[in-house]
C-alpha distance (Angstrom), angle and dihedral (degrees) to the residues before:
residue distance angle dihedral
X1 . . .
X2 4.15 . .
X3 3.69 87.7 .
X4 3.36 92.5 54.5
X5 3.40 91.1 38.6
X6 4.22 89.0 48.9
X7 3.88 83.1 60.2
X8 3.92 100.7 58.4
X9 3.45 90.1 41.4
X10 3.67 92.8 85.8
X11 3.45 91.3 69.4
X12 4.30 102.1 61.9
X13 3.28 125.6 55.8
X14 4.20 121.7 -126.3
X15 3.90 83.5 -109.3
X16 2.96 98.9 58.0
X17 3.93 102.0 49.0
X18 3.81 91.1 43.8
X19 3.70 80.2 54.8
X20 3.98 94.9 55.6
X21 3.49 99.2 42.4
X22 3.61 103.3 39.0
X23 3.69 98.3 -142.4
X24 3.72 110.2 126.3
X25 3.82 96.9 163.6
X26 4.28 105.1 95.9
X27 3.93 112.2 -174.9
X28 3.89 108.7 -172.6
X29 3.59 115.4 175.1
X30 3.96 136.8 -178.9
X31 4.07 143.9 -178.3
X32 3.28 99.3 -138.9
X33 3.69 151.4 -60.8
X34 3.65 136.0 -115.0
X35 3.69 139.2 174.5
X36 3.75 88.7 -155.6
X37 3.96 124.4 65.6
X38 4.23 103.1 -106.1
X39 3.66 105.1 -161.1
X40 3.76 95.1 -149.4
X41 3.30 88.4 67.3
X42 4.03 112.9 18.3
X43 3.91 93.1 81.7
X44 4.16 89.1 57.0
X45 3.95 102.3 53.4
X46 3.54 139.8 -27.9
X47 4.21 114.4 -94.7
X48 3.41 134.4 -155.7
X49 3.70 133.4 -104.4
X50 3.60 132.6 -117.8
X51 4.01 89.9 -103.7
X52 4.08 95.7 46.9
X53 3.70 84.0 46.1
X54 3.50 89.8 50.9
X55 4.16 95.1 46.0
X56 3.81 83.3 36.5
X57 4.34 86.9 66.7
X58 3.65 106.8 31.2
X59 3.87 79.3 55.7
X60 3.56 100.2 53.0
X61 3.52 90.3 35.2
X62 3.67 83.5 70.5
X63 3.29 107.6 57.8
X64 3.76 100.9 24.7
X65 3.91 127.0 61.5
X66 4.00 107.7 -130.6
X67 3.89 119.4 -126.4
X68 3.65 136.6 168.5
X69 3.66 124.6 -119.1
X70 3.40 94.6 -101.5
X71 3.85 92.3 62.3
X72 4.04 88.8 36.3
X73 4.38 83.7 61.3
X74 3.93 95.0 43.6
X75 4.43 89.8 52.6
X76 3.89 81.5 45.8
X77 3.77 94.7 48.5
X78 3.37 108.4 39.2
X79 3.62 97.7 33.9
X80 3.69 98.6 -119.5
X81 3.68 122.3 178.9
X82 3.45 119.0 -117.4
X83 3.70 113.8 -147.7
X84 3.93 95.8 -173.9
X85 3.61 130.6 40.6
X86 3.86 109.3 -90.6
X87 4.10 134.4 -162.1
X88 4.00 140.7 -162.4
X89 3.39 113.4 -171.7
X90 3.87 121.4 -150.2
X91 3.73 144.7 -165.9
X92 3.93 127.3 -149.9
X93 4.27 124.7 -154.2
X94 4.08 90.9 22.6
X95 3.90 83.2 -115.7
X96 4.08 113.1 -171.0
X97 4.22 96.5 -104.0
X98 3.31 84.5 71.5
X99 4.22 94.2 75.4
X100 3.67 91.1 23.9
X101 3.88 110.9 52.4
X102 4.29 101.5 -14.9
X103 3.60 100.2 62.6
X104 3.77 99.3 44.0
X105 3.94 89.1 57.2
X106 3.35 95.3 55.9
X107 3.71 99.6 43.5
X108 3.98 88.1 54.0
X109 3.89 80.3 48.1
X110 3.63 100.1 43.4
X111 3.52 98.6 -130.2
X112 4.00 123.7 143.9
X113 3.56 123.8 -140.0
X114 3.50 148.7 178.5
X115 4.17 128.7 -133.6
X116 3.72 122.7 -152.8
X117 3.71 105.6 -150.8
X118 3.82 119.2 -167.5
X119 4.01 102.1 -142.6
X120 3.84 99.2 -150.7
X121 4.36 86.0 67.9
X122 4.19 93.1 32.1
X123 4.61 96.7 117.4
X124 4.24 82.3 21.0
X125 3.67 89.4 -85.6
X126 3.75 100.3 159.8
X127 4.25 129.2 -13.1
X128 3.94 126.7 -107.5
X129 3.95 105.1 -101.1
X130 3.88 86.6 -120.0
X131 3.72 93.0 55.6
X132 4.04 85.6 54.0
X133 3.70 92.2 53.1
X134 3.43 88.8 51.7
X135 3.20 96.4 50.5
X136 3.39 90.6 54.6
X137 3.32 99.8 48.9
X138 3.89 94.3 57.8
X139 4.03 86.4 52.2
X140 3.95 89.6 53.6
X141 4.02 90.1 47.7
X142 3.73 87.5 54.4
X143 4.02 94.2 44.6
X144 3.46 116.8 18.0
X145 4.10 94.2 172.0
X146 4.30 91.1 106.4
X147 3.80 87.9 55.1
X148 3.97 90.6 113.7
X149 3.67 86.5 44.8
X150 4.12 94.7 50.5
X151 3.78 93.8 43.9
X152 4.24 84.4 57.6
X153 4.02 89.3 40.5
X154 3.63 81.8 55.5
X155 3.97 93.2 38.7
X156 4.06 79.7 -133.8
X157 3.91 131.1 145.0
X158 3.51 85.5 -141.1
X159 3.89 119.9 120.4
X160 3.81 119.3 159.5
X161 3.66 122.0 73.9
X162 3.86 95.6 -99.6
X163 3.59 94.8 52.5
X164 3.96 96.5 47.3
X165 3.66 86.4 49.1
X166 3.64 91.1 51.0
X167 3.33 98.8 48.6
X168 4.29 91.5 45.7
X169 3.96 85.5 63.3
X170 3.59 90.9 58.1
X171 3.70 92.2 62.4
X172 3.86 112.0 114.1
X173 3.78 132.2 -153.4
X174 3.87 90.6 -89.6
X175 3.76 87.9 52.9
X176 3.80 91.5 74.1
X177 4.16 104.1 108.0
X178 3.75 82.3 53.7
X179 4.23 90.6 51.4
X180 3.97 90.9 39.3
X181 3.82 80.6 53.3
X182 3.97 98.0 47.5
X183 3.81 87.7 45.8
X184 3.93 95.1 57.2
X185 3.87 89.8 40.7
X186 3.99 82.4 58.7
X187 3.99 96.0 38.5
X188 3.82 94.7 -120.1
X189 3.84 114.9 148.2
X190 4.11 109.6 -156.9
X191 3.79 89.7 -175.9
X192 4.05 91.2 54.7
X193 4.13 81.3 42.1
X194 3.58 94.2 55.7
X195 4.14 90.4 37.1
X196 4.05 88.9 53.2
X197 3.66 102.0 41.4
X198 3.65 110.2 21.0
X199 4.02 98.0 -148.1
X200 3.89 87.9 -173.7
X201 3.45 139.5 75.5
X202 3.76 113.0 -112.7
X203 3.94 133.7 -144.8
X204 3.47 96.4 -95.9
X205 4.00 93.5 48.3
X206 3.89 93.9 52.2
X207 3.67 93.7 50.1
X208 3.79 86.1 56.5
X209 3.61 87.0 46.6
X210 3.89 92.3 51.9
X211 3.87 94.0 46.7
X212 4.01 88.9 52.4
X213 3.84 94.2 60.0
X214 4.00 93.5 -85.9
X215 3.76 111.8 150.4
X216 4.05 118.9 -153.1
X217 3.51 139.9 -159.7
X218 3.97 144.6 162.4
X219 3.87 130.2 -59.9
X220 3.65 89.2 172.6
X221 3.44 128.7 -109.6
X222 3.73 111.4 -65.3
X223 3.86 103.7 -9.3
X224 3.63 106.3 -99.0
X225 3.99 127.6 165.3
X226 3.61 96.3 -106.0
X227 3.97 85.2 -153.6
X228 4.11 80.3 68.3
X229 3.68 102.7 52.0
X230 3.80 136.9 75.1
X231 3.94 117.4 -99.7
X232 4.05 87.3 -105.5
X233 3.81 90.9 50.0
X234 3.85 87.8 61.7
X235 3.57 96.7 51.4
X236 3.31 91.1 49.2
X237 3.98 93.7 56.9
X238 3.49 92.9 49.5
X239 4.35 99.8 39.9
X240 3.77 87.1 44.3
X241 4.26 98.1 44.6
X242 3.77 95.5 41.4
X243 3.95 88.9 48.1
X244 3.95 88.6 51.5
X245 4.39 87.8 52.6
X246 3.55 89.5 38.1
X247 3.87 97.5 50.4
X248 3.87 103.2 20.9
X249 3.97 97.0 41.8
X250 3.96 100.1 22.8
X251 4.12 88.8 -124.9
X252 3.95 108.3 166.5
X253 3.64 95.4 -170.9
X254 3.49 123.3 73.9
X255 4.33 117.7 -148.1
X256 4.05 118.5 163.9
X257 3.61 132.4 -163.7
X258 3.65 114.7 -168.3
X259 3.53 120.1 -124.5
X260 4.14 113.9 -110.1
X261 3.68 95.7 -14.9
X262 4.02 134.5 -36.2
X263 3.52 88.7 -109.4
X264 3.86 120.3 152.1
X265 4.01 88.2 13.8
X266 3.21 114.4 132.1
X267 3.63 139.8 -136.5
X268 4.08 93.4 -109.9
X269 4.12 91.5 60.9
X270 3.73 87.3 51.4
X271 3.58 93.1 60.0
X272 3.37 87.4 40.2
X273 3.19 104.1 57.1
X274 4.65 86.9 36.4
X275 3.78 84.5 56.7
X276 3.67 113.7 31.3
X277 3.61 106.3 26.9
X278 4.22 93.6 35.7
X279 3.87 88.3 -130.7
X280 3.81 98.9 175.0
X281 3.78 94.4 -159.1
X282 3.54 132.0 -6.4
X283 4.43 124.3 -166.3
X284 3.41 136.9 -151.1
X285 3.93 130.0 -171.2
X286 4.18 107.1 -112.8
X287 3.87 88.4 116.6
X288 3.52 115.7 -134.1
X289 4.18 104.1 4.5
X290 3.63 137.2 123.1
X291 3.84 127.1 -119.8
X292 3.67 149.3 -157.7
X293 4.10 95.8 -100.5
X294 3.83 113.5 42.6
X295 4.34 79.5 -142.5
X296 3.63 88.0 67.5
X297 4.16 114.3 77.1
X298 3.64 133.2 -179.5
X299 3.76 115.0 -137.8
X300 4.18 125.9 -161.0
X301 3.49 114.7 -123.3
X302 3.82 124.8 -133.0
X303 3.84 110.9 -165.2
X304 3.87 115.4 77.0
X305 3.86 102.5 78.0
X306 3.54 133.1 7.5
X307 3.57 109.0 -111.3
X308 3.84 118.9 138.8
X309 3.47 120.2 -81.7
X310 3.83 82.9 -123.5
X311 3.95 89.6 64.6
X312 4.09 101.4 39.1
X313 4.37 85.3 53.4
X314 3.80 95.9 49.3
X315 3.23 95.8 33.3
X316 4.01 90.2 55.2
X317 4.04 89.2 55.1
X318 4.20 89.2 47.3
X319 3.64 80.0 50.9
X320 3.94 99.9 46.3
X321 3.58 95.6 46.3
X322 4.05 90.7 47.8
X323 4.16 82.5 57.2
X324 3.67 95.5 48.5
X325 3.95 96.8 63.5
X326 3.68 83.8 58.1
X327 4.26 100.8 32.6
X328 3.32 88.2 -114.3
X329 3.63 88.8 126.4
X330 3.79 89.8 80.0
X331 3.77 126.0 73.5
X332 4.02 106.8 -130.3
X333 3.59 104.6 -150.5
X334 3.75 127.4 -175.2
């Protein structure tokens, strides 16, 4: 449906379908970009380079007013009106670009934005279980002679490279003995991987990042689907990754963004996690949607494909207003 939707796009201005739907809060977020191929990420989704980035923000920059997160809570809280169309950009994974070519883009730009660090990888302690797969995955393209070997790691039917690969990006977070295992059987070393080429940002990087106008906030703890994990399990990423901001990075005010989606959570561990943990706002990924809690927002990702930025925002208000004649503009949560 986007694609066809991509097509009539052409003929409506941005105006006029921020006009029609009446949502003038945009929330685009990213990982991070590269110019380069990164191979613990290039087998999950495409990303952008420095130069769509760039076209990507001087775009948005022109129809949308910047604001930090701070500013983003107190329209949410206190109900302000927003007369113009406003955006906060965010980050997921707090992966190093963001210090090194990210952040110096947007301050030339102007443009605030918020980083959602997952404290079990903060100083390149450990690597995302996705990442690993990936990693693996590029190591398999390049020597396919353990196929037989994967496929019974796996305890898969599946023999040719598309199907191993396939069935590799099914793995979950509880499937990591089995991708520890696959990685030895392959002679791939994530410690030395994360030693070499540091794909996090460190301690010392977001401090910088802080003193420069950066804002952070939690990733969780080890990047979980929360959809997967008990009800204790999810407390226990979000008490244990605010604690390390709070204590490690002396951040007062507390902003989640839930790992994959928010999918299967339910409207209890919202108010949970409002009430008891003082999370100011928390996001999910639905694009443009209403929810049950006005401190819960969806944001649109960017990364994917390469289309314009021009394309993935009018494409999202086609799509929005195409929900709303059947309320599936509204997230029904439990």
């Amino acid at each position: 449906m986007k694609n066809y939707l991509r097509f009539f796009s052409n003929f409506i201005s941005l105006n006029q379908l921020v006009g029609i739907t009446s949502q003038k809060v945009f929330l685009p977020f990213y990982h991070t970009l590269s110019n380069n191929r990164l191979p613990h990420i290039s087998n999950l989704y495409t990303l952008r380079n420095e130069n769509i980035f760039k076209e990507d923000i001087d775009y948005l920059c022109k129809h949308f007013i910047p604001v930090s997160i701070d500013e983003l809570f107190d329209i949410v809280h206190y109900n302000k009106q927003v007369t113009k169309p406003i955006m906060h950009l965010t980050f997921d994974d707090g992966l190093k670009e963001i210090h090194s070519t990210i952040a110096p883009i947007l301050e030339e730009k102007g443009v605030p934005a918020t980083i959602f660090i997952n404290s079990g990888f903060v100083d390149n302690k450990d690597l995302f279980y996705r990442y690993k797969v990936s990693l693996i995955i590029e190591e398999f393209r390049n020597n396919k002679k353990y196929a037989a070997e994967i496929s019974r790691e796996l305890n898969t039917a599946a023999k040719n490279e598309q199907e191993i690969c396939t069935e590799l990006l099914r793995l979950t977070i509880h499937d990591l003995p089995k991708i520890e295992s696959i990685a030895k059987l392959l002679g791939l070393n994530f410690n030395e991987f994360l030693l070499t080429e540091q794909p996090y940002l460190t301690s010392g990087q977001i401090d910088d990042l802080i003193k420069r106008g950066f804002t952070f906030g939690s990733h969780s703890v080890n990047h979980p689907f929360f959809k997967d994990i008990s009800d204790d399990e999810r407390k226990r990423q979000v008490c244990d990754s605010f604690a390390t901001l709070n204590n490690k990075f002396n951040l007062q005010n507390n902003y989640f963004s839930f790992p994959f989606s928010d999918e299967g959570v339910d409207t209890e561990f919202f108010k949970w996690m409002y009430n008891e943990q003082n999370c100011k706002l928390s996001f999910g990924i639905s694009g443009l949607k209403k929810d049950f809690s006005k401190y819960h927002l969806h944001r649109i990702p960017f990364e994917g494909a390469l289309q314009p930025a021009k394309d993935i925002v009018k494409t999202e208000y086609l799509y929005y207003i195409i929900k709303s004649f059947f309320n599936k503009n509204i997230y029904n949560r439990i």
